[in-house]
BAMARMAR-174567 format. One record per atom (N, C-alpha, C): x, z, y; residue in three letters. Coordinates in steps of 0.1 Angstrom, whole numbers, plus 2048, in hexadecimal, padded with zeros to 3 digits. Example, Ala and Ser with C-alpha at 12.3 -4.5 7.8 and 13.67 -1.06 7.14 Angstrom:
<torkes>
88484E7C7ALA
87B84E7D3ALA
88484E7DFALA
8808477EASER
8898477F5SER
88184F800SER
</torkes>
This chain:
<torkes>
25F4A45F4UNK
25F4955F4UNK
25E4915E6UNK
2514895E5UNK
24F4815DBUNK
2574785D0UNK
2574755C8UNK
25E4675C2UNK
25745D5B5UNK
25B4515B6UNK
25844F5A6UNK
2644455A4UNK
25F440593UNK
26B43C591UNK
267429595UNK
27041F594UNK
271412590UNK
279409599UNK
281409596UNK
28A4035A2UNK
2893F25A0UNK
2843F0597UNK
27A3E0598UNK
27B3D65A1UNK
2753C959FUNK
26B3C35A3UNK
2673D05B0UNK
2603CA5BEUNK
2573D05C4UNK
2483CB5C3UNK
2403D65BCUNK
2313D65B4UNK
22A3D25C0UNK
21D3CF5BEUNK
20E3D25C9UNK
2113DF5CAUNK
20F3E95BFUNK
2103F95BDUNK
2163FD5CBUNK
2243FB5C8UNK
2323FE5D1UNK
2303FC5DFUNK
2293ED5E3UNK
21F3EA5F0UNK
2183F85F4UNK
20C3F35EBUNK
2013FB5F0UNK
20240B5F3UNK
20F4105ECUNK
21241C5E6UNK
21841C5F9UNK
2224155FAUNK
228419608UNK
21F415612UNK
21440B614UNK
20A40961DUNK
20341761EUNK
1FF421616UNK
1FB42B613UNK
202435621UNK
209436617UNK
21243E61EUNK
21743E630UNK
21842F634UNK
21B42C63FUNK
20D42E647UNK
202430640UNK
1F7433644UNK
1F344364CUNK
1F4448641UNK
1F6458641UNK
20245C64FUNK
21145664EUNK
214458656UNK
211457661UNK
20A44E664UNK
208448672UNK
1F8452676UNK
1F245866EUNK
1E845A671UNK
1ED46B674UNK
1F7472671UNK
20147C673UNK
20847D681UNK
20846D684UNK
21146D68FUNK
20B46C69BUNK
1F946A699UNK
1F046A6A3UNK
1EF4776ADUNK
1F24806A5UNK
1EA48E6A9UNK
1EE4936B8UNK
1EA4986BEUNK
1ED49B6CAUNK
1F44AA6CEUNK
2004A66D7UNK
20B4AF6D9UNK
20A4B86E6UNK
2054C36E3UNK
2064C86EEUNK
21A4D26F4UNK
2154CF702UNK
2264D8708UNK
21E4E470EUNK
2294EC712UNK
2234F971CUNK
21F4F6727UNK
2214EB731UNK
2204EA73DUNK
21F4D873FUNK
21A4D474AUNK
21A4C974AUNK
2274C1754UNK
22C4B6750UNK
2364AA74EUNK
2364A2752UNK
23E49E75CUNK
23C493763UNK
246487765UNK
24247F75FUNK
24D47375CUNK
24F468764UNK
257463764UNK
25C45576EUNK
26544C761UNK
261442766UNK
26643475CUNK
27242A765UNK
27D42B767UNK
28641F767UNK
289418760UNK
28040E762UNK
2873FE75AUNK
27840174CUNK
27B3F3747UNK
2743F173AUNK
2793EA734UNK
2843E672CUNK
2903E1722UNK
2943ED71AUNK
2943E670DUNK
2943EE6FFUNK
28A3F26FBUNK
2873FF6F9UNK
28040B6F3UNK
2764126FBUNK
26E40C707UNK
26A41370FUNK
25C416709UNK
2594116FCUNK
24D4136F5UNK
2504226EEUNK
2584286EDUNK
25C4326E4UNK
25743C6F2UNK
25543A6FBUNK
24E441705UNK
23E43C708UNK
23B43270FUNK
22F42E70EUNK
228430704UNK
22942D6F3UNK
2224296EFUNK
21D43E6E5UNK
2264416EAUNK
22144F6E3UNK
21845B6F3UNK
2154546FCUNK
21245C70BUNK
20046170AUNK
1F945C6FCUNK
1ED45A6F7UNK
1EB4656F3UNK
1F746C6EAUNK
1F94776E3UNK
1FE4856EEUNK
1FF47F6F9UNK
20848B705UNK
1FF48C70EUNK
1F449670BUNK
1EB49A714UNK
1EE49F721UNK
1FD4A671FUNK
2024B1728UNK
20C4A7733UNK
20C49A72FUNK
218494735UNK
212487740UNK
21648474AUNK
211477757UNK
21E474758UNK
218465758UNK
22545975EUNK
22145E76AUNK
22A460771UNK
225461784UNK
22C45478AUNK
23744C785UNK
23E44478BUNK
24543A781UNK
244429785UNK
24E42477CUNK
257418788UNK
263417785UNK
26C40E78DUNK
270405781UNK
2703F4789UNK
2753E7783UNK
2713DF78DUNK
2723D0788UNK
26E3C378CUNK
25C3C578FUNK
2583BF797UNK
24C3BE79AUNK
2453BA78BUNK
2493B1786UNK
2453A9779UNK
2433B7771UNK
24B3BC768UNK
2523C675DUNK
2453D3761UNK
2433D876EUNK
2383E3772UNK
22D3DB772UNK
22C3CF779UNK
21D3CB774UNK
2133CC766UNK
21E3C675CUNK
21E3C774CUNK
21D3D5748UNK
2223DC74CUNK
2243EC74BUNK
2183F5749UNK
2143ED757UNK
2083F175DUNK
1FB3F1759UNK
1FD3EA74FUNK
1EA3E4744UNK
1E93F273CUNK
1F93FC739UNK
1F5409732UNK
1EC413739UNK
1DD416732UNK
1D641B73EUNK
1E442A745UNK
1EA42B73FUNK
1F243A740UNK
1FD43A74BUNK
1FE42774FUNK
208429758UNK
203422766UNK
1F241E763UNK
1EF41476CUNK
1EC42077AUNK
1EF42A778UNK
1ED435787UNK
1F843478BUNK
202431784UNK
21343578BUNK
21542F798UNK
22043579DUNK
22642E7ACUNK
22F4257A7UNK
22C4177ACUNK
2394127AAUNK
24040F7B3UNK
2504107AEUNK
26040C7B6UNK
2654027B4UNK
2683F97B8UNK
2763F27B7UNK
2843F47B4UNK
2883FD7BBUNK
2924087BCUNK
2934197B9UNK
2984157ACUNK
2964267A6UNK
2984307ADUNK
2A542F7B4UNK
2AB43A7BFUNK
29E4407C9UNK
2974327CFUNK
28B4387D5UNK
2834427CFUNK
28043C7C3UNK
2754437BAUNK
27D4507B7UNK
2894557B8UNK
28F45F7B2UNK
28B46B7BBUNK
28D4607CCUNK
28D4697D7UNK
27D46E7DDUNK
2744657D7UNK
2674657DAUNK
25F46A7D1UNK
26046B7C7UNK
2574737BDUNK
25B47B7B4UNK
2534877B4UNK
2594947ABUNK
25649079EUNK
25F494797UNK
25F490787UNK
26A49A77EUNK
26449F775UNK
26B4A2769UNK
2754A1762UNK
26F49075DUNK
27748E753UNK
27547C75AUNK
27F477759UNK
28646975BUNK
28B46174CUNK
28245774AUNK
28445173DUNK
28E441746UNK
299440742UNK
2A2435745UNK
2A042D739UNK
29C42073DUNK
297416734UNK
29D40473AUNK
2A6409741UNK
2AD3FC74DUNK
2B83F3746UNK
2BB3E9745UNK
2C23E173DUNK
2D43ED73FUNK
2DB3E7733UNK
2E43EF72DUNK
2F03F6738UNK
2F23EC741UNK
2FA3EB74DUNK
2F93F3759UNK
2F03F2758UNK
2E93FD765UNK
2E340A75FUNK
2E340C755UNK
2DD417750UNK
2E6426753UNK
2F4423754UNK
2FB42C758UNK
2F7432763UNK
2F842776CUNK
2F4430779UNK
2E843777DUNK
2DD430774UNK
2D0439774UNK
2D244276CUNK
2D7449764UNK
2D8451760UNK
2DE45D76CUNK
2E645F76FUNK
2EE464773UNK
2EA464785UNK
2DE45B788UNK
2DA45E793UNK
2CE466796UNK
2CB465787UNK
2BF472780UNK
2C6483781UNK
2D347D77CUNK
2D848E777UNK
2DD494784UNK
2DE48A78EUNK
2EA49179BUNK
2DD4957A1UNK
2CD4907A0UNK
2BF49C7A6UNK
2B64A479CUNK
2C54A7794UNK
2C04B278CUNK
2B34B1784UNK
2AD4A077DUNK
2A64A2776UNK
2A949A766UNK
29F49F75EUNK
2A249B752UNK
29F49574FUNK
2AB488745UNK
2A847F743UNK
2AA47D72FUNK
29C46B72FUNK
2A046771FUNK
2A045A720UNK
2AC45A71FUNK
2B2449720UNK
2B0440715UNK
2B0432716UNK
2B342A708UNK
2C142E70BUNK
2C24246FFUNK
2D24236F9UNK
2D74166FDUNK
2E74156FBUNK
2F141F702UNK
2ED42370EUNK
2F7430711UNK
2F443971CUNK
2FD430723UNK
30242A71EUNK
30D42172AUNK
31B413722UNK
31C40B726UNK
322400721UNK
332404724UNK
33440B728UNK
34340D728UNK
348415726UNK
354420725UNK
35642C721UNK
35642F730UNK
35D42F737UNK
360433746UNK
351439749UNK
34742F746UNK
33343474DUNK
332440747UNK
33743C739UNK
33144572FUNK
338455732UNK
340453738UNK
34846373FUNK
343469747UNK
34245D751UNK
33A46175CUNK
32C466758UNK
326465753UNK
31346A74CUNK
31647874AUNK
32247973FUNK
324486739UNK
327493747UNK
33048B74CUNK
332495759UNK
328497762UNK
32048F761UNK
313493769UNK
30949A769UNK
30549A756UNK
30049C750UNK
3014AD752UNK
30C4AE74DUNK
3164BC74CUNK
3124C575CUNK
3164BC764UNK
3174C476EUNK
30A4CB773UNK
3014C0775UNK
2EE4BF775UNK
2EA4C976DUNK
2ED4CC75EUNK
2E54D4758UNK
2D74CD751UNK
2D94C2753UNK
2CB4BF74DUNK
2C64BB740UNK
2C14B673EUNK
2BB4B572DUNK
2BA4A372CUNK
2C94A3726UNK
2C849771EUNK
2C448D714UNK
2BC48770FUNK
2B6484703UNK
2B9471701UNK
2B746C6F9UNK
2BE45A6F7UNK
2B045A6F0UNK
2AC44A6EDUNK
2A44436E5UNK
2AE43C6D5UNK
2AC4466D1UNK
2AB4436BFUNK
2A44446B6UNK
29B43C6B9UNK
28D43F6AFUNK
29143F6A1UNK
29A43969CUNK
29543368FUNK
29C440686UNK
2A344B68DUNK
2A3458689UNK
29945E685UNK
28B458687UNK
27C464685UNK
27745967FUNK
27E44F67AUNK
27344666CUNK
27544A65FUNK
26944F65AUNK
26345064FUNK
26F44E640UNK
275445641UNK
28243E639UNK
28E44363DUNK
294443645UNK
29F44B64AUNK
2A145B64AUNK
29146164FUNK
29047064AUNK
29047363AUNK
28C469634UNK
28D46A624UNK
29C468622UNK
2A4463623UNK
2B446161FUNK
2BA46E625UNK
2B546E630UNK
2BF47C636UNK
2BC48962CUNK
2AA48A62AUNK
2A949561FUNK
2B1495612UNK
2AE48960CUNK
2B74835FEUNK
2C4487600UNK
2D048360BUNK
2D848960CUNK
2DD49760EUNK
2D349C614UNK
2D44AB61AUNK
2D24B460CUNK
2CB4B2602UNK
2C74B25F4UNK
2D54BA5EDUNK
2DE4B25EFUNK
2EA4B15E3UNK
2E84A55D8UNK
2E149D5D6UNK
2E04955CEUNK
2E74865CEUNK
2E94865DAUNK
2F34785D7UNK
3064825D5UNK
30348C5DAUNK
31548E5DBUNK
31C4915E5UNK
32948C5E8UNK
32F48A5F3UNK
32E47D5F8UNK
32647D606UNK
32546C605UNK
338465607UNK
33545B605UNK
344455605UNK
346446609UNK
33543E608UNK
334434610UNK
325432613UNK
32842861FUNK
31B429628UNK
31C417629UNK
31240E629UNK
30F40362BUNK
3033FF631UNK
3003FB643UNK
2F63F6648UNK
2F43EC64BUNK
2E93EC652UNK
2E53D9657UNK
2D63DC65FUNK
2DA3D0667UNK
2D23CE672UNK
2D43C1676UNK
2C63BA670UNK
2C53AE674UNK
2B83A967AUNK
2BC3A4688UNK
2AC39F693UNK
2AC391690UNK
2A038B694UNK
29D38169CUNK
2A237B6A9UNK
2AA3766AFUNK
2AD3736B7UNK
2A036F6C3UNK
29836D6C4UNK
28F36C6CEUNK
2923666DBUNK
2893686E2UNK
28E3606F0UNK
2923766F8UNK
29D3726F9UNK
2A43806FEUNK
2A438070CUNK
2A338C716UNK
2A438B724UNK
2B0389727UNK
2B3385737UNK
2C038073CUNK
2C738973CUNK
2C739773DUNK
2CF39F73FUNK
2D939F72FUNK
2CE3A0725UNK
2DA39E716UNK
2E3390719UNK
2E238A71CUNK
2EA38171EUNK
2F7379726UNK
2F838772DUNK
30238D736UNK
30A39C734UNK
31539572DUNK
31F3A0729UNK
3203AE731UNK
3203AE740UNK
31C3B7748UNK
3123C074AUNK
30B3BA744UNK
2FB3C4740UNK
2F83C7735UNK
2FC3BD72CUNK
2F93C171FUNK
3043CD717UNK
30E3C4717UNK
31D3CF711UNK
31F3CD705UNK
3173C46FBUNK
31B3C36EDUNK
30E3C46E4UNK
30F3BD6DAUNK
3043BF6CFUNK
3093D16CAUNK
3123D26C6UNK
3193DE6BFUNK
3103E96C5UNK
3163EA6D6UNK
3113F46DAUNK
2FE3F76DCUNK
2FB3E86DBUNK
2F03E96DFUNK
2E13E86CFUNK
2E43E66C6UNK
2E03E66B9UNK
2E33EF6B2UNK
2F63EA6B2UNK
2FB3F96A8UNK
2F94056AAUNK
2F54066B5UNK
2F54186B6UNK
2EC4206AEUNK
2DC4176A8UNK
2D841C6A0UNK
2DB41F696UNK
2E441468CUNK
2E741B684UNK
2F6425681UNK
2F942268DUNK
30542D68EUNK
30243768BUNK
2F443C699UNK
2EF44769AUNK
2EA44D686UNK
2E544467FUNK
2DC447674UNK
2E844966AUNK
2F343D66BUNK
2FF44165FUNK
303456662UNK
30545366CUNK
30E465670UNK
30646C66BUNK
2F546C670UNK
2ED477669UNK
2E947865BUNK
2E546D65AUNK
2E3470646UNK
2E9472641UNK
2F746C642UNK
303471637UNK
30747F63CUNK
309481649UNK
30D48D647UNK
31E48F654UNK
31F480650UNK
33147D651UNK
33547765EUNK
33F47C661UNK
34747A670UNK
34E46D66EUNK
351461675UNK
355458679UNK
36445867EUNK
36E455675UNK
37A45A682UNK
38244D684UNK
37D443681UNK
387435683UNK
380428687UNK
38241B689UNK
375412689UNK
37F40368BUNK
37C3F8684UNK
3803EC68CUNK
3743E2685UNK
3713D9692UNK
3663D0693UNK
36A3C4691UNK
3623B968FUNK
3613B368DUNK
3513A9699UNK
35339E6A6UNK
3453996A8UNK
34738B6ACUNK
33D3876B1UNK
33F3776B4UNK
32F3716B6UNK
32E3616BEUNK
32435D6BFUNK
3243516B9UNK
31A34E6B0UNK
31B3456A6UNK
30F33A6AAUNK
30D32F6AEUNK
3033266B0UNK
2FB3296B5UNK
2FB32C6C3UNK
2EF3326CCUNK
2F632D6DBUNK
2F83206DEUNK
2F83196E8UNK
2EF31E6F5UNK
2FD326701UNK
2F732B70AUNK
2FB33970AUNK
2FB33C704UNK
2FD348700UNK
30934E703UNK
313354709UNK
31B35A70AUNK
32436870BUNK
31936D70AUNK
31B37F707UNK
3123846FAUNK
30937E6F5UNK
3023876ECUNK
3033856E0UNK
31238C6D9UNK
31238A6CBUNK
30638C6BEUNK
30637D6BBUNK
2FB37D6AEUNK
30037F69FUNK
30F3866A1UNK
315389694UNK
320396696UNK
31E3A168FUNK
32B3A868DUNK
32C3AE680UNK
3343B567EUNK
3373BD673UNK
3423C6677UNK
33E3D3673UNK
34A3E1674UNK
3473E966CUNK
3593ED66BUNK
35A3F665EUNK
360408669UNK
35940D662UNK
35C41C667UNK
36342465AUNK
36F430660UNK
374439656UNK
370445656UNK
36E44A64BUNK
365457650UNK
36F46164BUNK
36846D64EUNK
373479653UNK
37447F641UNK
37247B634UNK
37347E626UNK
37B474622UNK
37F46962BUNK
38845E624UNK
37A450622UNK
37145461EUNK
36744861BUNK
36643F628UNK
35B432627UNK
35A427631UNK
34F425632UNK
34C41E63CUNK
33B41E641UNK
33F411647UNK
335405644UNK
3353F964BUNK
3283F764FUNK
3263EA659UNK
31A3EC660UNK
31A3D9662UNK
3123D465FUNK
3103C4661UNK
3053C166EUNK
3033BB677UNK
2F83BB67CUNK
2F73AB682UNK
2EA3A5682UNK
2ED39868CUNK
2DD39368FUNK
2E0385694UNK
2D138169EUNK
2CB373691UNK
2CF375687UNK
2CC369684UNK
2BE36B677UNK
2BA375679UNK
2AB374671UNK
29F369676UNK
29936466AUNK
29435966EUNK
28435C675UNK
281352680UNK
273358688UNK
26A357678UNK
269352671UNK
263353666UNK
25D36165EUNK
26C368661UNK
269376655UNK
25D37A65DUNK
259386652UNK
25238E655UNK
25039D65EUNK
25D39D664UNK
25D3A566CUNK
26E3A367BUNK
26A3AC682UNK
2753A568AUNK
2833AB684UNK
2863B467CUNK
2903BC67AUNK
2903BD669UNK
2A03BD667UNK
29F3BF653UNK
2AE3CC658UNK
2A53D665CUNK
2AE3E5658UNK
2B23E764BUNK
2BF3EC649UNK
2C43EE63BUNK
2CD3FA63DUNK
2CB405631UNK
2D8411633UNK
2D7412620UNK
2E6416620UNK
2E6417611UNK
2EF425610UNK
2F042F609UNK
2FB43B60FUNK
2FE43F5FCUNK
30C43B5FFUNK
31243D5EEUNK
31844A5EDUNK
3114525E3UNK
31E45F5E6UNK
3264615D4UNK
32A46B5D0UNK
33346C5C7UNK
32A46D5BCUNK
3194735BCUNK
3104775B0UNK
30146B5B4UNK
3044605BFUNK
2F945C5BFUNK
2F84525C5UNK
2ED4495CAUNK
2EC43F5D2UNK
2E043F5D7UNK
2DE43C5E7UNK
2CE43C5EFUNK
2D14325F4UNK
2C742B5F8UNK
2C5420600UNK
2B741E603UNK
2B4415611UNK
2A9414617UNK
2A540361CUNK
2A23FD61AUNK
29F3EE620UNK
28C3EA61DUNK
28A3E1628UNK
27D3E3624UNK
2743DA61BUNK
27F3D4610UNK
2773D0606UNK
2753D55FBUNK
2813E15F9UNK
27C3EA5F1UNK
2783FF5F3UNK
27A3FF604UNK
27440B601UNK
284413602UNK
27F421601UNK
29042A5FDUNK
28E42B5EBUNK
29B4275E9UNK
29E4285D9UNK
2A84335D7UNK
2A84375C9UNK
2AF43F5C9UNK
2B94425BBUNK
2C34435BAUNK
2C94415ACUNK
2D344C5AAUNK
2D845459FUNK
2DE4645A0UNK
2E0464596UNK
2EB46D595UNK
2ED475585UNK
2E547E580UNK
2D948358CUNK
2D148A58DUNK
2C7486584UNK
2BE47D58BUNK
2B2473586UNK
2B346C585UNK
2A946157DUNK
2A845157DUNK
2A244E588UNK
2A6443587UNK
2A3436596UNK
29443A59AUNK
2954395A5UNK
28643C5ABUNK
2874335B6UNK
27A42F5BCUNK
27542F5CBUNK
27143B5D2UNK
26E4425DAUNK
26D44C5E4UNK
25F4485EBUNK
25544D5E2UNK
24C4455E9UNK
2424535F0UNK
24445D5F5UNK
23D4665FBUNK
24546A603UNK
24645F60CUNK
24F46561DUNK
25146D624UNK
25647462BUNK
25447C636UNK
24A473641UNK
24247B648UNK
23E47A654UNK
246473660UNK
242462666UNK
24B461672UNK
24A46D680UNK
256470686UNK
25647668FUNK
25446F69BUNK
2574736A5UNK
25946A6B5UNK
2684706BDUNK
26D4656C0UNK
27A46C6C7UNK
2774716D7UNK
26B4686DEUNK
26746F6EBUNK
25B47F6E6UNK
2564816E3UNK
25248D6DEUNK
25B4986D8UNK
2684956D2UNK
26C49E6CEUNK
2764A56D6UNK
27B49A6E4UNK
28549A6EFUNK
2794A66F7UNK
26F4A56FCUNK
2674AA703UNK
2634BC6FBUNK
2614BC6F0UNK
25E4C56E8UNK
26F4D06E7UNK
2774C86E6UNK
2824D16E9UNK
2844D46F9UNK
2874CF700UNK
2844D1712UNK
27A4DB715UNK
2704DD712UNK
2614E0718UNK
25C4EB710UNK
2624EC702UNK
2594F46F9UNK
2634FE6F2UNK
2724FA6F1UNK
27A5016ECUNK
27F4FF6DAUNK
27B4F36DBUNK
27D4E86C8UNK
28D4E66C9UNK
2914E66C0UNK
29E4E06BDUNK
29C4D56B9UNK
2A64CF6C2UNK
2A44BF6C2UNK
2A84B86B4UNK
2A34AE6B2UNK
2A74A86A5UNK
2B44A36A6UNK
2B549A6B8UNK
2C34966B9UNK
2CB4986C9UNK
2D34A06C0UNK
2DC4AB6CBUNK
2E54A16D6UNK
2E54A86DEUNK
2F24A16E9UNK
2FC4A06E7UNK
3054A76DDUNK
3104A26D2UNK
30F4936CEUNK
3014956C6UNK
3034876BDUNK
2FF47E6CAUNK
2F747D6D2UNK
2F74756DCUNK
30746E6E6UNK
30B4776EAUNK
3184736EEUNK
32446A6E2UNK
3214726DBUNK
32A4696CDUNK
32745E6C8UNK
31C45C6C5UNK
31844C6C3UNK
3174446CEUNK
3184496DAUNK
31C43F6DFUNK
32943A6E4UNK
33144A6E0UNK
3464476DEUNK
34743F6D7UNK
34043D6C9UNK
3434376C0UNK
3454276BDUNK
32F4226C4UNK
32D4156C4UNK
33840F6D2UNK
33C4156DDUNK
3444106E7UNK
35440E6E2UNK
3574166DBUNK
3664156CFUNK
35E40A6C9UNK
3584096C1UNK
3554006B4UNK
3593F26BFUNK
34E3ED6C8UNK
3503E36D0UNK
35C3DF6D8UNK
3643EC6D9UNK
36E3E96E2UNK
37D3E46D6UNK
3773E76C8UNK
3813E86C1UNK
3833D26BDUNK
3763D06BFUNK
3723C26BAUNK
3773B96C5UNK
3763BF6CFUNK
37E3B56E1UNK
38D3B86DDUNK
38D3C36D9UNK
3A03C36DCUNK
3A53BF6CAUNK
39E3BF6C1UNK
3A33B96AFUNK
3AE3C46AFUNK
3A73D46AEUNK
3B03DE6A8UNK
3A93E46A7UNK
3B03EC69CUNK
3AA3FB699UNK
3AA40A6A6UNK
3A04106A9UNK
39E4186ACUNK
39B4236A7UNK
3A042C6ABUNK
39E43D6A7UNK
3974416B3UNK
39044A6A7UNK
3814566ABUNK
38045D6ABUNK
</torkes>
């Protein structure tokens, strides 16, 4: 991995330098994936990330949607992908569970119900890759595991932003020795509020901004630094969004990690339709010999007792989290993210949230 120095002003250079780059990667990310055998997929629901499947199925020669379940509306839309316009469609997943042979079961169903698709996947023994959370409560979230467990099947979650290009660079940097012992972690996640479906807007289905945003960077704080989480108290609320009743457009939490250091995490809905993109992602990871950080106006920077300040301008290659779920299942790859860290971030964001309803500290 590349570097140069100027932690500056952001140049044309700095632009062009990372348009470059984002180029290359994506022209890396084209290539086509072959498996040993061919894959047969089913789609419940289309809410979240169900692009992190669709949109890589160009590259999966070896793989057929055979089946997708939702609203009439949600499969029609679906359905313009030439890749899904053969599928059967259900209304009722259960049906499609009991009617068509499938592989692998991608759960993509608002937050609420997603437990039980899951876990109605695992009780006919097939394998499933869920969005995130695997479940809005701790009680669901037991129940998955014990199903999971019992089934034997191959569990995988939607965390993409583990296989971006920027995130794989910090985790390297860290992995390095160069920052140190990390000792503090600072994120952010801030959307656009948009016109959002009814289900986020119903505490029952939704379950919380925490669990349902933070998990990303939960998932990203644990892995880059390196460091275990063992405490948490939140902070959330809904701030001028008339109507609105469940979908926090403000929180903040502070996590303790297992060296004594602290990890906070800011996230909310109030970026303006103006910016330039829908999301202002931020990770900054402080350790005892250095400082990284990642935001997208300047790129990953870098500062050390090591070297002078740099930008990190020769990325790693983005990955895909549905290819890499598939590639471990099918081909024998070690996953990038294990069913350890899967199950924990989501102990974690369901503490974090539950710590913000009850205004205490929780242990982890």
């Amino acid at each position: 991995m590349n570097s140069r120095t100027a932690l500056g002003p952001v140049s044309r250079r700095t632009v062009l330098s990372a348009a470059a780059t984002l180029i290359a990667s994506a022209q890396q990310t084209r290539s086509e994936v072959r498996l040993p055998r061919k894959v047969r997929i089913a789609i419940i629901g289309f809410d979240g990330h169900p692009g992190e499947i669709t949109g890589v199925l160009s590259r999966l020669p070896d793989v057929e949607v055979v089946a997708i379940s939702d609203k009439p509306a949600a499969m029609a839309r679906a359905a313009r992908n030439p890749r899904l316009a053969g599928a059967k469609q259900f209304t009722d997943y259960e049906h499609m569970l009991d009617r068509v042979k499938a592989d692998v079961i991608a759960v993509c169903n608002n937050n609420g119900e997603r437990a039980g698709a899951v876990i109605a996947s695992a009780k006919r023994g097939i394998n499933v890759i869920a969005e995130k959370p695997l479940a809005i409560v701790t009680s669901d979230l037991e129940r998955v595991k014990q199903a999971v467990s019992a089934s034997g099947i191959q569990l995988g979650m939607l965390l993409p932003m583990r296989y971006s290009p920027a995130y794989l660079a910090l985790k390297q940097i860290v992995d390095s020795g160069e920052l140190g012992e990390i000792a503090l972690i600072s994120a952010q996640k801030s959307y656009k509020a948009g016109n959002r479906p009814e289900w986020m807007l119903r505490r029952e289905t939704y379950g919380g901004t925490i669990p349902w945003i933070g998990i990303h960077m939960v998932d990203l704080m644990r892995w880059t630094s390196g460091r275990e989480f063992t405490a948490t108290a939140s902070f959330q609320g809904i701030v001028g969004s008339p109507g609105n009743n469940a979908m926090e457009n403000t929180t903040a939490s502070i996590f303790q990690l297992d060296n004594g250091g602290t990890a906070t995490l800011r996230m909310d809905y109030f970026r303006p339709e103006s910016a330039p993109t829908h999301g202002d992602d931020r990770l900054r990871l402080a350790g005892t010999k250095g400082v990284a950080e990642y935001m997208a106006a300047t790129g990953v920077t870098v500062v050390s007792d090591k070297a002078k300040p740099r930008v990190i301008s020769d990325l790693p290659p983005a990955g895909s989290v549905f290819i890499d779920y598939l590639l471990s299942v099918y081909a024998g790859k070690e996953a990038t993210l294990t069913l350890k860290d899967i199950y924990r971030t989501n102990e974690i964001v369901l503490a974090a949230r539950d710590a913000a309803d009850q205004r205490t500290i929780v242990k982890l």
